[in-house]
N, C-alpha and C positions, 0 to 999 in steps of 0.2 A: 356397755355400748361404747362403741369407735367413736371419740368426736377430732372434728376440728373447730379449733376456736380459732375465730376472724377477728380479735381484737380491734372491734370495731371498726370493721369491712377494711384491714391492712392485707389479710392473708388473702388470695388470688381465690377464686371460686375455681370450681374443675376445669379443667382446661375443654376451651368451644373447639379449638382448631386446635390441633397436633399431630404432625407431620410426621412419621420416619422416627430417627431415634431410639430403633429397635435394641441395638448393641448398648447403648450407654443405659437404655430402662432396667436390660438385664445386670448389668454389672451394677448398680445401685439396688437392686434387689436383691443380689446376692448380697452385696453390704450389709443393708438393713434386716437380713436375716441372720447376720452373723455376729454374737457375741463379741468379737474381737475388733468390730469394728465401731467404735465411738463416735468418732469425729466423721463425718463423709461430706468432703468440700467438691462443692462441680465448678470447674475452673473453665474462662475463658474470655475471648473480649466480650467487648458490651453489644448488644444483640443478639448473640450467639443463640440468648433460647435456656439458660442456664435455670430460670427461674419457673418456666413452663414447665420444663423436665423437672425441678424439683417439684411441682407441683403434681405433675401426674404420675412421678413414680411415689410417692406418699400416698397420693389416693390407691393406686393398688394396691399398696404393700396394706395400708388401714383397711380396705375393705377385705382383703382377704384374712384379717383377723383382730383379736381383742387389740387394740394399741391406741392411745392419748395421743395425740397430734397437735402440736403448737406452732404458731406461725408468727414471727418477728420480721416486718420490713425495718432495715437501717437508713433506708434511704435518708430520711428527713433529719439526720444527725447531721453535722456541721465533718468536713474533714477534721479527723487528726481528734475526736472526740475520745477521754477519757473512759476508763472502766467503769467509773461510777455512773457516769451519764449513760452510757450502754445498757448496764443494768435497770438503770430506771425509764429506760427506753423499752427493753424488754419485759420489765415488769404492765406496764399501761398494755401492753399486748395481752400479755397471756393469765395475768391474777383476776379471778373472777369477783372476787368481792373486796379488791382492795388492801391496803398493805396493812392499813388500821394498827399504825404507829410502829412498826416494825421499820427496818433495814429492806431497803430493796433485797440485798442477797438472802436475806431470809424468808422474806415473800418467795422469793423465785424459788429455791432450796426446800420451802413446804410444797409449793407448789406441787414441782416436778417429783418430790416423795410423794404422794399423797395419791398414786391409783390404786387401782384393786391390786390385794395379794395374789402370786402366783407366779408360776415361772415363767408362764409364757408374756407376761404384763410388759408393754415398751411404753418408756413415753419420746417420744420424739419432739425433737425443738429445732424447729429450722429458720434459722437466719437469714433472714435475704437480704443482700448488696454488702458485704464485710469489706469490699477492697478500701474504702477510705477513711476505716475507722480500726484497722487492724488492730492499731499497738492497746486500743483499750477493748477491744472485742476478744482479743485469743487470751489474758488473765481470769478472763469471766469463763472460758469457754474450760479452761483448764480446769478451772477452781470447781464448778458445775460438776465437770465427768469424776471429779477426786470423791468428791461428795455424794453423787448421786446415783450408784449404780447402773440401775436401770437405764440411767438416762443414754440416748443419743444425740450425737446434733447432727444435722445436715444443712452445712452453709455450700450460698453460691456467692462466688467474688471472683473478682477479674484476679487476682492472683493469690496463693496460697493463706493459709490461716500460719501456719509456723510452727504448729504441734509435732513433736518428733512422729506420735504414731497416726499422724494423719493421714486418712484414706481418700486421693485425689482420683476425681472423674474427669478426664480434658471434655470437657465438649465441643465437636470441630463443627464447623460449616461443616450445609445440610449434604445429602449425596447430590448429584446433578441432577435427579430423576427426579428427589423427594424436594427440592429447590424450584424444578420448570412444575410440580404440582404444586406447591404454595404460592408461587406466583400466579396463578394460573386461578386457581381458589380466591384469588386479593383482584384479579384484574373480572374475576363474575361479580364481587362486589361495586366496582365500577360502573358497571352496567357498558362495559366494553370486553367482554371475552373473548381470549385468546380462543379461534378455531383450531380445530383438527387438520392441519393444513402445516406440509411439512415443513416451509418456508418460512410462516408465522411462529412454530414451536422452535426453529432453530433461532430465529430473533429471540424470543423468549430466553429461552435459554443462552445465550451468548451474555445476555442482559445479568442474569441471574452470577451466570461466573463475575461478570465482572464486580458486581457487588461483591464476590467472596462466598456466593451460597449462604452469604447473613439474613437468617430469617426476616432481623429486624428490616435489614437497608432493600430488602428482597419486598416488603410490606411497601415502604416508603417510594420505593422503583414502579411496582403495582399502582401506586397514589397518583403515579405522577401520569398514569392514563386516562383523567379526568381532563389533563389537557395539550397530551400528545399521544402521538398514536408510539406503538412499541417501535418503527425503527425511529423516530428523532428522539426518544427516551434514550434507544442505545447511542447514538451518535452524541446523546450528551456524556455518555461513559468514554471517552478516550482513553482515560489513565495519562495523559497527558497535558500539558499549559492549557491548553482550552477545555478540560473537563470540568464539567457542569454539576456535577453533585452534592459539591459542597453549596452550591448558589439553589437546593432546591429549596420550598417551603418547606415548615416546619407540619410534621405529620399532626392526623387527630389527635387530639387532645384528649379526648375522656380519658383519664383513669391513667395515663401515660405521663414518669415523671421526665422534669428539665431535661434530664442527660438521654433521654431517649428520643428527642420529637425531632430529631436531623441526625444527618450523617455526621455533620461536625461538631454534635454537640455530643453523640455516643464515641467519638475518638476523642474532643478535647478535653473529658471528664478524666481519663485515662493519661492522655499525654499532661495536665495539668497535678497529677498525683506522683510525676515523676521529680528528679533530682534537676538541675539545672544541666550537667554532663551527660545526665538518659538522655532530654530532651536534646544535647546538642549532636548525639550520637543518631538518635532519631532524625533527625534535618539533614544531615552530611548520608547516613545512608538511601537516601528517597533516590541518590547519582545510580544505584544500583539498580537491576533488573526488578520486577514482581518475581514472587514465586507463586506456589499454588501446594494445596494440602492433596497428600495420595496415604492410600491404603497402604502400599507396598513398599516395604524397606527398601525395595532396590528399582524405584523408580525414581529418576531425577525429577526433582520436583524445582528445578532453579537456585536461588540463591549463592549466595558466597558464604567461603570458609571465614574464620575469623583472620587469618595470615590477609587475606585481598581486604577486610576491612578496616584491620589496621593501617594495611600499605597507604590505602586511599583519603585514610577519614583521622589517625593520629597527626598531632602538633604539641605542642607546648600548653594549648589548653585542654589538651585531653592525649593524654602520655599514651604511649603503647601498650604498657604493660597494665594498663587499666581495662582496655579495650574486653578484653576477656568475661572479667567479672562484670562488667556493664552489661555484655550484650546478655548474661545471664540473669541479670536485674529485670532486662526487655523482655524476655520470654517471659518470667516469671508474672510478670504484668500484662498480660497477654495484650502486649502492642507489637511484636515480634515473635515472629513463628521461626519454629527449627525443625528440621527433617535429619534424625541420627540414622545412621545404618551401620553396620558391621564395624565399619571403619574411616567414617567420616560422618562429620558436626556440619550443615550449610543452614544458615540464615536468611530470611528472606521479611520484607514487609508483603503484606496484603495489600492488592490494589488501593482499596479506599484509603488506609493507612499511606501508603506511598504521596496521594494525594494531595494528603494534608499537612503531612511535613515539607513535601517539596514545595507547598505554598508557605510554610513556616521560615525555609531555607531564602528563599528570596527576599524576606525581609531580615532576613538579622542583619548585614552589613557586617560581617568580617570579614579579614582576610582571607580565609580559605573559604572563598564562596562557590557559587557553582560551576562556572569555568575553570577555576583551579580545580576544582571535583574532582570532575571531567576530566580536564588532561589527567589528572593522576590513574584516576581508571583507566583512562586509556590504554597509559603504558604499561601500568601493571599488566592487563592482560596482552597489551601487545609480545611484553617480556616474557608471561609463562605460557603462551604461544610460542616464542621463539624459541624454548626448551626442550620445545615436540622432537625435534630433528634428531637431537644427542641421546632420545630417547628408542629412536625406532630402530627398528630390526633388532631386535632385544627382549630379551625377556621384561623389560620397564612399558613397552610399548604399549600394550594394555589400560596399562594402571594412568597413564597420560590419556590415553583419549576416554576413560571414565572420566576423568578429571573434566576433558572437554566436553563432554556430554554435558554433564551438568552445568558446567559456564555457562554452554552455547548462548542465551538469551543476553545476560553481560558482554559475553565475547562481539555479538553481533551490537546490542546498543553502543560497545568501543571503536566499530566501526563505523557507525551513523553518526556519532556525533561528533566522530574526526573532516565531516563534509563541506563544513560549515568555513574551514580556516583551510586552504591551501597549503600550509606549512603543517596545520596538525593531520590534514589528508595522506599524508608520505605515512605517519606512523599507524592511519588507518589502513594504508591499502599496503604497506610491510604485514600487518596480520592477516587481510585475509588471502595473500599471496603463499604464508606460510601456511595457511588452512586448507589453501586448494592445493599446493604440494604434496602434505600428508594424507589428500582424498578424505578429509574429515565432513568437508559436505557431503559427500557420497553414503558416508556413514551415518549424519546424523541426519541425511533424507532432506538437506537443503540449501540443491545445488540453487535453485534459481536464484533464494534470496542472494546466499553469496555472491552469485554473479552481479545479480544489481546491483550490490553494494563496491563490487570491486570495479565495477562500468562506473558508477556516480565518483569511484574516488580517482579512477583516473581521468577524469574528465575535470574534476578539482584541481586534480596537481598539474597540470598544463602548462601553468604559468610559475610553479616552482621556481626559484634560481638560485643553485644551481640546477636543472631538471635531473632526478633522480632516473636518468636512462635505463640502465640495466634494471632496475627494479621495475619499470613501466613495460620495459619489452617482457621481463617473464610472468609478467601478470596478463597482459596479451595473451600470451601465449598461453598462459591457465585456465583461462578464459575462455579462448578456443578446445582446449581440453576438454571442457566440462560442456562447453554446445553441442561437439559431436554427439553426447549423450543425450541431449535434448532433440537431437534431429536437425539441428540446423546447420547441415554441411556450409554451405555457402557462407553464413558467416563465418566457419573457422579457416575456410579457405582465406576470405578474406583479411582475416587478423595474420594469416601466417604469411601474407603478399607484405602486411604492413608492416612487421616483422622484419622481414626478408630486405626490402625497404630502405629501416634505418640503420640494418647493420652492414649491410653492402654498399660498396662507394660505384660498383663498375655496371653501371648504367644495363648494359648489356645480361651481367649477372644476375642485378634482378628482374631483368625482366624469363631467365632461364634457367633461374635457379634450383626450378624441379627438377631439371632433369639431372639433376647431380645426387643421385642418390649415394653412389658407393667413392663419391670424392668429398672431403670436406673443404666446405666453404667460406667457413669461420663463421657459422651461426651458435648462439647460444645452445647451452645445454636444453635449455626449459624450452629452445622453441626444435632442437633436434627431435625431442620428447615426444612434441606435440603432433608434429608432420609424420614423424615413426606411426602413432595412433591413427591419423588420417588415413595415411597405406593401409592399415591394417583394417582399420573397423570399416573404413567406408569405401577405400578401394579394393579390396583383399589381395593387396598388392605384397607378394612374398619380400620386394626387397626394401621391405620395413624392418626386415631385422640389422641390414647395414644400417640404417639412420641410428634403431633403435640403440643398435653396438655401440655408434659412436656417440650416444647421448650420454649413455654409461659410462664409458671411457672420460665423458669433460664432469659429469656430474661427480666421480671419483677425483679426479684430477682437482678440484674444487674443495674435496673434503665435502659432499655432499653425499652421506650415507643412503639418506634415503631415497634420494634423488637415483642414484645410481642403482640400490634394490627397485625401486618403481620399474627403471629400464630394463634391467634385467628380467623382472618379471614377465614385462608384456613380447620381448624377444623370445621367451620361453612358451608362449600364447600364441605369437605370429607362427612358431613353428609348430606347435602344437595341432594349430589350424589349418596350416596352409602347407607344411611341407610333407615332404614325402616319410615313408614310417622312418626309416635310420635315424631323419633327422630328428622326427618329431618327438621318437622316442629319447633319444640319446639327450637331447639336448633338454628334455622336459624333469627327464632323470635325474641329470645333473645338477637343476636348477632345484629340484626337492630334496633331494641329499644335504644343500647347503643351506637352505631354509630349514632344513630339521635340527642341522648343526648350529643354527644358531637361537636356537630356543626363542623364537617373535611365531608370536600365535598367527598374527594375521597374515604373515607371511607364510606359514608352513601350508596355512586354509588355500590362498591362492597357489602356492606352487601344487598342491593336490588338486586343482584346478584343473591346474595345466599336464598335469599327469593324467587326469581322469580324459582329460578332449583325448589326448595324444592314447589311450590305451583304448576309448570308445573307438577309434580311425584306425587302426592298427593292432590292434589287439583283441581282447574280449571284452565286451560292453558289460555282461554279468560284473564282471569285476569293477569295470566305470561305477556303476550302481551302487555297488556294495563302498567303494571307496567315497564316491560322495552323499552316501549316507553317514558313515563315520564323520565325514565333516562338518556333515549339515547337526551333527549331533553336536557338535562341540561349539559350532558360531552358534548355534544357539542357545547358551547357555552365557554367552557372551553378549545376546542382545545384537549384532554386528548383520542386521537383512538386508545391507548391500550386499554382502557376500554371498548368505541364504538364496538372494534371487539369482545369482548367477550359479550357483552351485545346480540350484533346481532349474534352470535353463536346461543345464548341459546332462543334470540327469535324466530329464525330459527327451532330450537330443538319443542317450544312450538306451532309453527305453524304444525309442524312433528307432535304432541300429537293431534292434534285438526282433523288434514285430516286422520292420521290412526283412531282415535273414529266416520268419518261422512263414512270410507268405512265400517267397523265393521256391522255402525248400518246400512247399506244396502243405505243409500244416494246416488238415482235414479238423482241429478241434474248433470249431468253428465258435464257440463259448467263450473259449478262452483269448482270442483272437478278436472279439468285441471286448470283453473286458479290459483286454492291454490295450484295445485303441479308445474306449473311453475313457480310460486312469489317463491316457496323453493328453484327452480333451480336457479333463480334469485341472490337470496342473496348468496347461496352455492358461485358460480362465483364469486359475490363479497366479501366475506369474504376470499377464499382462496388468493385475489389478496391484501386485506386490509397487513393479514398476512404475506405476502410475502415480504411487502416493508418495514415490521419491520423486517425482518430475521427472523420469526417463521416458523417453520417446523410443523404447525398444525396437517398435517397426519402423523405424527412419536411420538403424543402424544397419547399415549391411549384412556386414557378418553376424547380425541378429536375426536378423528378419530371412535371411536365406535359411536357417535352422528351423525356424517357426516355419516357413513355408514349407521346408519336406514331413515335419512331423505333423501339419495339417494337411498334406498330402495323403501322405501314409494312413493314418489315422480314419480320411474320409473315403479313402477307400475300402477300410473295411465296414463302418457305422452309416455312410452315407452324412451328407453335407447338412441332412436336417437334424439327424442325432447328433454329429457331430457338433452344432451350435447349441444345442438344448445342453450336451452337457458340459463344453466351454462356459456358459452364463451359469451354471452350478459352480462349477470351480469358478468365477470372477468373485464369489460373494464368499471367500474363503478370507477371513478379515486380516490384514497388516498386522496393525495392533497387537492382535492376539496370537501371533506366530501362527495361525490354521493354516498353510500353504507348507510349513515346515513340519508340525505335527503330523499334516494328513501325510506326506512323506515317506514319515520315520513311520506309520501306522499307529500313530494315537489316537487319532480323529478318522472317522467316517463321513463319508461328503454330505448324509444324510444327517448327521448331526450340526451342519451349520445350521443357523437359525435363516429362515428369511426373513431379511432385511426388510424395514418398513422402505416404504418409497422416499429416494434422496432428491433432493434437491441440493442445489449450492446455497449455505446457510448465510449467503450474502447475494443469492438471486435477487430479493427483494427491493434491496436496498440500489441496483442497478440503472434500476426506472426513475428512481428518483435526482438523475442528475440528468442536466441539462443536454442537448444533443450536443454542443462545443464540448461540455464536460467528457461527453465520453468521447470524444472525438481524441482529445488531450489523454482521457485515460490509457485509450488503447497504445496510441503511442509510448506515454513514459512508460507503462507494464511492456514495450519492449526494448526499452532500452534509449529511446532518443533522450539527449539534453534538452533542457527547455530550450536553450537557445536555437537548436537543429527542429525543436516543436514550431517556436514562434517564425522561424525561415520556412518552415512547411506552412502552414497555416497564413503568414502574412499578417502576424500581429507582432506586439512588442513580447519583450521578454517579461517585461512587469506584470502586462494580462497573463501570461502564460504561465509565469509564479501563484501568482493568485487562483487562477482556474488550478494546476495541482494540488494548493495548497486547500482549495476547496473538491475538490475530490477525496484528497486525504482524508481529509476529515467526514465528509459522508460516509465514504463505504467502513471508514475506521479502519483504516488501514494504517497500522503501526508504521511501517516505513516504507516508501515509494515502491521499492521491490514486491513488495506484499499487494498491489495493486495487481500485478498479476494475477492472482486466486479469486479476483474478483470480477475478471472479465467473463461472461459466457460462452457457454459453449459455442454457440453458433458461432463465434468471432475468434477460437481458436485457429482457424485457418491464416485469417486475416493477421492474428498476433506472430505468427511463426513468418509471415509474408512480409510484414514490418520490421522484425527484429535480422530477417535476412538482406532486405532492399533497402536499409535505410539512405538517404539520401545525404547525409553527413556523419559519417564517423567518426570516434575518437580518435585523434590520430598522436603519436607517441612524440609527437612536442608541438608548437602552435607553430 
C-alpha cells in the first residue's frame, strides 16, 4: 500500500481547493515518473501555490501507483539552520518508531531503504519551505540521493536547492481566468459573492491582476470583502503611495505559518533572506515600471534591461559591474521576475513586491534617494528616446521601436514624473515630443495618454526661464497631429493659430496666415507638418503637398531624417489621394522605390500604402488587394496594427473599387455580389473596432470617413442596410489583440469562427457612480485636457480644491495617471468629452 506519513499533521492533507495548474501537474508527473529525475524543486515566491501543487501532484502520482510518500515541512527551522539540524528535523517527520540510539542520517537512510522490493517501488520525500535553510538542506539532499537510490525528493522553495542535476518547476501566477475563479471561490466564502455580472467580474478581476494572480494575496484580497465591497478593495490596490495592502489585517490563522498571514509578511520573509546590496538593489528598483508575467516569448511584458538599471540604480555603494550578478541573485529568490526572449533579458518587480520596496526606499535616507531615482530615470530614457531619430529609415528602425515597446510603461512614468518640477518638465516633454515625431503612440495604440502627458508638461514648463520655445511650439504642433486622429479638428486648428501666433511678428500675417500655402512664412518644420496633415486628412485640400514639400525641405535642412521621411511620406498620400493619375502614380512610385532602397521596414509598408491608394484610383484594384495583402503579411509579423488598420482601410476601399466596377458592368452573379458586399461589411466592423482601441476617431477624419461612406454605400446597395449592419456587428467583434481583422484578411480565420463575445461593459463603469457629482464634473474636464487652474476658473473655486478633487478622482477610478481618466469617463459623456477638449475656455498657451 501507498502511504503518506503526516509526521504528526506537518504534511498538508489533499488539497480542498485547487485551481488550474494544469501544465506545471504535468511536467511534475512527468518528472516523478522519470528515473533521471531525483531532485524536482517547484520554485517561486511566497504564495505562489508551491506547496498545494506539491501536494496534489504527489497525491496523483501515489495513487496511481505502489510509491512511499514522505512529507517534511522546514518551516519551523531557524534561518541559516545546519545539516544536522535539518536532518533531525526530518527525521521527527518521517521515522516511525523512532531513531532508538542511532544517528539521525541513519534513521533517515534505513528509513528511506526500507520499502518493498521491486522495480517499480519510489519513495518520495518532500521537503517543504527550503529557501531559508538551503546551505544545510542541499548536503542532506545530496548525501540521501548518493545513498539511496530509489529515493526522490521534491522540494518547494522560493529559490533553487543548488544541485547541479536539479529538476526545477517555476510556478507562475495563476492564469486571469483561473485567478477571477479563485477569487470568486474565497469571496462565496465571505458570504458576499461576486455575481455574474460583467462589471462586477471585471472589478474582480482587475483586483486579482493587481495582487499578481498570487493565489495566497488573491485569498487575503477575497478576506478583505467582510469589510468592503470589491471596488474600495481595488481602489485600495493603487500600486502607488497610497496603496493599502500592505496596511491590510493579517489573514486566518488556522494552520497558516507567520510568513504567510499578510502581504508583507509573504515579501518580508523573502526580502529579509537577502544580502544587504539585493535589498538595496530591491529599493532603488521600485523607481521602475511593474511588469506582468505572459506565455509568449515575444510579448512585452514591461520591465527594464540590466543597461537602464545599472544607468539608474549604480553608485559607489553598489558598482556597475555587480549590477548583473545581483539582479540574478533576485530572480533566483523569486523577488524579481525576468521575461528572456530570443534576444533580450528585461526585469521587472510584481506589483505587490514594487510596493513594498518602494516603502522600503523612503526610509533608508541615502543619497541616491527617490528623487535622484527619478531624475536619473528620466533621462535615461529621455536619452534612448532621443536615439530613435538616428535610427529611422533604416534597417535599425525596428529593433528601436521593440525596444520602445517594451519601455513604453517606464518611458511614460519618465514623463509623469517629470510634471511635478518645471525644470525637470522640459526633459519630460523633450521625450514625448520625440515619441510623437516617430508616431510611436500610433504604434503602441497610446495616443491619448501621450497627449495628456504632453498637455500636463507643457502646461508645467510655462514658467521655464529661459522658456524652451522651439521645443513647446513643436510639441503644439504634435499634439495637433495626433488630435486630428482623434477627431478633433478644431483643436488642431486652434494649436496651429497658436502656433502661427508665436512665430509670426506681422500682426496682419497671423491673422492670414492660411492663405499662404505655396509661399513660406517662416513657420516651423513640425508645425508645416502638421497643417500639411490638416489640408490633407480634414480638408482634402490637394495643396497640402506645397506645405507638406516644404516641411521636408526645413526638416532635412535641420538634419531631421525622420522628420523629413514622415513628410515625404504623407506628400506621397496627399497625392495618392487627391491627385489626378500622372501624379498619383508617378509621385507614389517614386516615393516606394526609395523606401525599398533604403531597407526601413516601416517605411517600405507605408510607401506600399501609398502605391496601393494611388493603383486602386488609377489602375487595377485586383492588384491594390494582392499588394496590401503582401503587406499586411509582413506588419503582421511585426506586431505594428497601426499600419494593419490603415492597410485594411484601403484594401477595403479597393474591394469598394472592384464590386462598384462588377455592378456598372451589369454582373448577373448575383451570389457573388452579396458575398463581396458582405466581406466589405465584414471588415468595415472590423476596422472601426481595430481603430477604436488605438483611440482613433476614424469617422471624424475626412479623408476617412469619405471612404467608409462609398463602401457602405456600395455595399448597401447590394445586401440592403439591414444585412449590411448585421454583418458590420459580426466583423466589429473581430478582436485587436488577436490580429482577427488581419488573419480574416490573409484568409486564416473565418468570420464564423470568432467567438461571441460575453457582454462588455467598461471595466471601470462601476466605479463612475461612485464619485461625487463635483467629482465628475472635474473628471470630465481634466480627461479633456483643462489645467486645474482653467478647472478651478471654470467652475469658480480655488486651485487647492481643485487639486484635491483630482487627486481624489485619481484615486477612486485608479487611474494610474491623469491622462488615464479618460478610459474612464462613460459612454454617454463621450460627446460632452470631445466638446470640452475642443471649447475649452483657456488654453495652454506657448509662454505666460
Amino acid at each position: 500500500m501507498s502511504e503518506l506519513n503526516r509526521g504528526g499533521g506537518d504534511g498538508p492533507a489533499a488539497p480542498s481547493e485547487f485551481v488550474g495548474r494544469h501544465a506545471e501537474l504535468r511536467q511534475v508527473d512527468v518528472l516523478l515518473g522519470s528515473p533521471n529525475a531525483r531532485l524536482i524543486t517547484l520554485v517561486g515566491p511566497g504564495g505562489i501555490g508551491k506547496t498545494t501543487l506539491a501536494a496534489e501532484a504527489v497525491r496523483r502520482y501515489r495513487d496511481a501507483a505502489r510509491h512511499t510518500v514522505y512529507w517534511t515541512r522546514l518551516a519551523r527551522l531557524a534561518p541559516g539552520a545546519e545539516t544536522g539540524a535539518v536532518a533531525e528535523e526530518v527525521v521527527q517527520s518521517v521515522a516511525k518508531g523512532g531513531i532508538a540510539g542511532r544517528s539521525a542520517w541513519d534513521a533517515l537512510v534505513d528509513t528511506f531503504s526500507g520499502g518493498d522490493a521491486g522495480e517499480t517501488h519510489r519513495t518520495i520525500l518532500v521537503l517543504d519551505n527550503c529557501e531559508h535553510v538551503l546551505d544545510g538542506v542541499a548536503p542532506l539532499i545530496v548525501g540521501l540521493l548518493e545513498v539511496v537510490p530509489e529515493l526522490t525528493v521534491v522540494a518547494t522553495s522560493r529559490e533553487p536547492v543548488g544541485w547541479i542535476d536539479e529538476h526545477l518547476v517555476a510556478v507562475p501566477p495563476l492564469s486571469s481566468d483561473h485567478a477571477l475563479a479563485l477569487f470568486r471561490r474565497r469571496a462565496q466564502l465571505t458570504g458576499r459573492p461576486i455575481p455574474e455580472e460583467p462589471g462586477q467580474l471585471a472589478i474582480a478581476a482587475r483586483i486579482c491582476g493587481h495582487v499578481d494572480n498570487n493565489p495566497l494575496f488573491i485569498r487575503l484580497a477575497a478576506a478583505r470583502l467582510l469589510h468592503r465591497p470589491p471596488a474600495i478593495v481595488l481602489r485600495e490596490l493603487s500600486g502607488d503611495t497610497d496603496d493599502r495592502r500592505m496596511q491590510w489585517s493579517h489573514g486566518a490563522r488556522g494552520g497558516v505559518g507567520e510568513r504567510h498571514r499578510s502581504v508583507r509578511d509573504v515579501i518580508a520573509w523573502s526580502y529579509g533572506l537577502c544580502t544587504d546590496r539585493e535589498q538595496l538593489l530591491l529599493d532603488r528598483m521600485s523607481v521602475f515600471a511593474t511588469g506582468f508575467d505572459t506565455d509568449s516569448d515575444e510579448t512585452p511584458s514591461g520591465g527594464a534591461d540590466s543597461d537602464a538599471i545599472a544607468a539608474v540604480c549604480a553608485d559607489p555603494a553598489l558598482p556597475e559591474q555587480d549590477i548583473d550578478r545581483l539582479l540574478e541573485r533576485l530572480v533566483e529568490r523569486s523577488l524579481l521576475s525576468v521575461h528572456i526572449t530570443a534576444v533580450t533579458v528585461r526585469y521587472y518587480l510584481l506589483e505587490s513586491v514594487r510596493v513594498f520596496v518602494r516603502d522600503r526606499l523612503s526610509v533608508r535616507g541615502d543619497d541616491l534617494d527617490e528623487v535622484r531615482l527619478l531624475a536619473r530615470h528620466r533621462r535615461y530614457y529621455r536619452d534612448r528616446v532621443a536615439a530613435g531619430p538616428a535610427t529611422w529609415y533604416g534597417p535599425r528602425e525596428q529593433g528601436w521601436l521593440d525596444w520602445a515597446r517594451a519601455a513604453w510603461d517606464n518611458i511614460l512614468i519618465a514623463i509623469e514624473t517629470s510634471l511635478a518640477d518645471p525644470e525637470e518638465a522640459v526633459v519630460g516633454l523633450e521625450t514625448a515630443t520625440t515619441l510623437m515625431a516617430l508616431r510611436v503612440p500610433f504604434i503602441t495604440g497610446s495616443n491619448r495618454a501621450i497627449t495628456g502627458l504632453t498637455e500636463q508638461a507643457l502646461e508645467a514648463t510655462r514658467f521655464v526661464d529661459p522658456p524652451p520655445t522651439r521645443l513647446r511650439i513643436n510639441a503644439t504642433a504634435l499634439v495637433g497631429w495626433i488630435a486630428i486622429w482623434q477627431g478633433r479638428h478644431v483643436y488642431t486648428a486652434q494649436l496651429l493659430d497658436e502656433c502661427a501666433a508665436e512665430c509670426l511678428s506681422d500682426p496682419d500675417l497671423r491673422r492670414r496666415w492660411r492663405e499662404s500655402t505655396a509661399v513660406d512664412i517662416g513657420l516651423p518644420a513640425a508645425v508645416e507638418f502638421t497643417w500639411g496633415l490638416e489640408l490633407l486628412l480634414v480638408h482634402l485640400d490637394l495643396r497640402a503637398v506645397d506645405v507638406l514639400a516644404r516641411a521636408r525641405r526645413k526638416f532635412a535642412a535641420a538634419g531631421d531624417r525622420a522628420g523629413e521621411q514622415r513628410s515625404e511620406l504623407f506628400e506621397a498620400l496627399t497625392c495618392a489621394n487627391l491627385g489626378d493619375a500622372d501624379l498619383a502614380l508617378n509621385v507614389a512610385r517614386g516615393h516606394l522605390d526609395r523606401a525599398v532602397a533604403s531597407d526601413a521596414g516601416w517605411a517600405i509598408s507605408w510607401a506600399e500604402l501609398a502605391w496601393m491608394i494611388a493603383v486602386s484610383r488609377h489602375g487595377d484594384p485586383h492588384e491594390a488587394v494582392k499588394l496590401g495583402q503582401s503587406t499586411l503579411e509582413r506588419v503582421l509579423t511585426t506586431g505594428d496594427t497601426w499600419t494593419a488598420g490603415w492597410v485594411a482601410h484601403f484594401i477595403t476601399m479597393a474591394l469598394t473599387y472592384i464590386l462598384s466596377a462588377r455592378i456598372a458592368a451589369g454582373d448577373a452573379g448575383r451570389a457573388a455580389l452579396t458575398a463581396a458586399a458582405t466581406r466589405i461589411a465584414h471588415l468595415q466592423g472590423g476596422i472601426a473596432t481595430l481603430h477604436r482601441s488605438m483611440g482613433i476617431v476614424a469617422d471624424r477624419v475626412t479623408l476617412v470617413a469619405r471612404g467608409t461612406a462609398h463602401a457602405i454605400e456600395v455595399a448597401t446597395s447590394v445586401i440592403g442596410a439591414e444585412t449590411y449592419t448585421a454583418a458590420a456587428g459580426r466583423g466589429a467583434r473581430l478582436r485587436p489583440e488577436h490580429d482577427e481583422l488581419q488573419r480574416f484578411l490573409l484568409g486564416r480565420l473565418a468570420i464564423d469562427q470568432v467567438p461571441r463575445p460575453r457582454p462588455q461593459v467598461r471595466a471601470t463603469a462601476s466605479r463612475w457612480h461612485e464619485l461625487t457629482p463635483a467629482e465628475r464634473e472635474v473628471a470630465v474636464l481634466a480627461a479633456a485636457g483643462w489645467a486645474n487652474s482653467a478647472i478651478a476658473a471654470r467652475r469658480g473655486s480655488s486651485i487647492r480644491t481643485v487639486d484635491a478633487q483630482v487627486a481624489a478622482v485619481r484615486r477612486k477610478l485608479m487611474a494610474a495617471t491623469r491622462a488615464d481618466i479618460t478610459w474612464h469617463v462613460p459612454d454617454h459623456l463621450e460627446e460632452r468629452l470631445r466638446l470640452e477638449s475642443e471649447q475649452r475656455a483657456m488654453r495652454t498657451q506657448l509662454r505666460p
